[in-house]
BAZA-459643 format. One record per residue (C-alpha): residue in one letter; x, y, z. Coordinates in steps of 0.2 Angstrom, whole numbers, plus 5000, padded with zeros to 4 digits. Example, Ala and Ser with C-alpha at 12.3 -4.5 7.8 and 13.67 -1.06 7.14 Angstrom:
A506249785039;S506849955036;
***
This chain:
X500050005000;X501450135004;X502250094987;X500750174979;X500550314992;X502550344986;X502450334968;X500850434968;X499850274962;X497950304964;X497150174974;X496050064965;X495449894967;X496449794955;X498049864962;X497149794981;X496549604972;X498649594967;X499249674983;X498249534995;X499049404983;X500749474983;X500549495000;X499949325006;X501249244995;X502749355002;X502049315021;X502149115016;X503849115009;X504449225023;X503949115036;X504348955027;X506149025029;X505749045047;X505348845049;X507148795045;X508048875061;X506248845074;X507648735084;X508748865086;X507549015086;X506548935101;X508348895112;X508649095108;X506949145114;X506249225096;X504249225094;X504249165075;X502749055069;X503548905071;X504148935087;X502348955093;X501348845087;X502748715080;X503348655065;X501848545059;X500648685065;X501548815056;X501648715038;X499548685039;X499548885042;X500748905028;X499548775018;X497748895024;X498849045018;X499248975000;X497248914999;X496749115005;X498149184991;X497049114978;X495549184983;X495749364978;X496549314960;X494849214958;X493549334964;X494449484956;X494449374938;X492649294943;X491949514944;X493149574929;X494149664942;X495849584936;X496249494918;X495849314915;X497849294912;X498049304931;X497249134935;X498849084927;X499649134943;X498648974953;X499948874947;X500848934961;X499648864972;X500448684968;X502248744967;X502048804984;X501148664991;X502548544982;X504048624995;X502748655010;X502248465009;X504048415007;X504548525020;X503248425033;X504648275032;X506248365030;X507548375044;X509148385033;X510048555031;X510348495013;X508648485008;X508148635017;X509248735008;X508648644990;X506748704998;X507248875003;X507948894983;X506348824975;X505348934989;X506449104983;X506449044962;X504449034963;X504549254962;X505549254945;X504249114939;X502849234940;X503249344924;X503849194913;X502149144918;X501249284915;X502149334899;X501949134892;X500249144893;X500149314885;X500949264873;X500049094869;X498349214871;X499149344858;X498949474870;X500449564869;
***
């Protein structure tokens, strides 16, 4: 929201349908990155997610989250708020529930750090995405 009050953006609905998702989205991959040190945030005292509720409890979160991130992108395309083309972004509904379900059995540092790279790529997929299907629709 402050990005727009900066750049003088007006407010609008579609830039609010795209800010929940980015938002949502931003909020799973942050904490996901919180779920590989929960052993050693909790002996330190830190109040992340998965010090609170555990590691299991925080992955179902994560899992709610990545359900609620769709939401916006199918009501705003469902009332012409936002263009068909960003349903092309559910996709990323799977990729994330790929590394959060592979994550529920993972204890080695090896495969963590494999997750938290499939986790950070998933941002860079989003306008190859978005530009393939454009350009499969003839948009651009």
């Amino acid at each position: 929201m402050f990005v727009s009050l900066f750049f003088s953006i007006p407010f609008s609905v579609p830039f609010l349908v795209v800010f929940i998702f980015i938002n949502l989205k931003g909020m799973i991959n942050a904490i996901f990155f919180d779920l590989k040190d929960y052993i050693s945030d909790s002996k330190e005292g830190l109040k992340t997610l998965p010090v609170m509720l555990g590691k299991r409890n925080a992955i179902n979160c994560l899992h709610i989250l990545n359900v609620l991130a769709v939401i916006p992108l199918v009501f705003g395309v469902y009332y012409g708020i936002i263009p068909i083309i960003s349903l092309s972004l559910i996709i990323f509904f799977f990729y994330s529930f790929y590394y959060l379900r592979t994550a529920q059995n993972t204890e080695n540092d090896k495969v963590w750090v494999k997750l938290g790279s499939i986790a950070d790529f998933e941002f860079m997929f989003w306008p190859v995405i978005l530009l393939s299907c454009m350009l499969v629709n003839n948009i651009i």
